[in-house]
Each structure stands twice: as structure tokens, then as C-alpha cells.
C-alpha positions as CSV (number, residue, x, y, z in Angstrom):
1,X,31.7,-10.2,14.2
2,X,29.5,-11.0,17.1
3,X,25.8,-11.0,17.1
4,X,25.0,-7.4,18.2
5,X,27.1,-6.6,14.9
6,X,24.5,-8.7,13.2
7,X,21.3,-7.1,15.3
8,X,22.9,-3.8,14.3
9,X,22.7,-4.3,10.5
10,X,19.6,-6.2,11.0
11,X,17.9,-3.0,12.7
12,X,19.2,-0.5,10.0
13,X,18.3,-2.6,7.3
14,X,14.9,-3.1,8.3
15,X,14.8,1.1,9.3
16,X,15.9,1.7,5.3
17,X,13.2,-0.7,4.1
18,X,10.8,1.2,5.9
19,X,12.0,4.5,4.9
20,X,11.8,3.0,1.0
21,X,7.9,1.5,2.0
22,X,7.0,5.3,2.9
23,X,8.5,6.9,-0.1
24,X,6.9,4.7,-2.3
25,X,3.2,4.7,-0.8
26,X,3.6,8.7,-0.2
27,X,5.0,9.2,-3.8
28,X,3.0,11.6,-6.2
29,X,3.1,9.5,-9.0
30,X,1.0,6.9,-7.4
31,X,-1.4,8.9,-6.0
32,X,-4.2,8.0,-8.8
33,X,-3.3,3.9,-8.0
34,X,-4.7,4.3,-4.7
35,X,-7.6,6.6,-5.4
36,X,-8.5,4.4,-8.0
37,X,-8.5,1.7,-5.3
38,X,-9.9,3.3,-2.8
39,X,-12.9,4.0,-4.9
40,X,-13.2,1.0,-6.5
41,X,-15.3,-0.7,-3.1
42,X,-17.5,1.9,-4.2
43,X,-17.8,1.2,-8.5
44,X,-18.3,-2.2,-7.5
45,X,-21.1,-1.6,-4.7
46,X,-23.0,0.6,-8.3
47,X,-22.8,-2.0,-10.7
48,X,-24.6,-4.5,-8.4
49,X,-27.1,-2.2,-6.9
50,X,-27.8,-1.7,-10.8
51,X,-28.0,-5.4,-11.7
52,X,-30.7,-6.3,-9.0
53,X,-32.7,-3.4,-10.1
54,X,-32.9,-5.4,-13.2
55,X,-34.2,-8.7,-12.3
């Protein structure tokens, strides 16, 4: 086994762990994890907007 043997798994491996990163980011079922993320800058930016209102 020489070392473009090695670059060759290497290179496949990482391609799989890609393809496994997109199915698990573009997956259905997590669709609501990242909206709720994605909105949470904004809950955040609210509830202090609201606090300085009060002092």
C-alpha cells in the first residue's frame, strides 16, 4: 500500500463525510432546529428592547 492508496481513501472518506454533513443539515426533521435558531437573534434583540423600555 503506497501513499496515493492512502490519499485515495483519504479523499473518499472525507467526500462520504460531506455527503452525511448535507443530509443531516438538509433533513426535514430538523428543519424547526434551525428556524428556531435562526430566529432566535431576533427573540433575543425583543426581550432587551423591552427591558430598557422599563428603566
Amino acid at each position: 500500500m503506497d501513499a496515493n492508496w492512502a490519499r485515495s481513501l483519504f479523499t473518499v472518506w472525507v467526500f462520504i463525510s460531506f455527503i452525511l454533513v448535507l443530509y443531516i443539515v438538509f433533513n426535514r426533521r430538523n428543519k424547526k432546529n434551525y428556524d428556531d435558531a435562526a430566529n432566535s437573534i431576533f427573540e433575543n434583540d425583543e426581550k432587551e428592547s423591552s427591558e430598557k423600555d422599563v428603566r
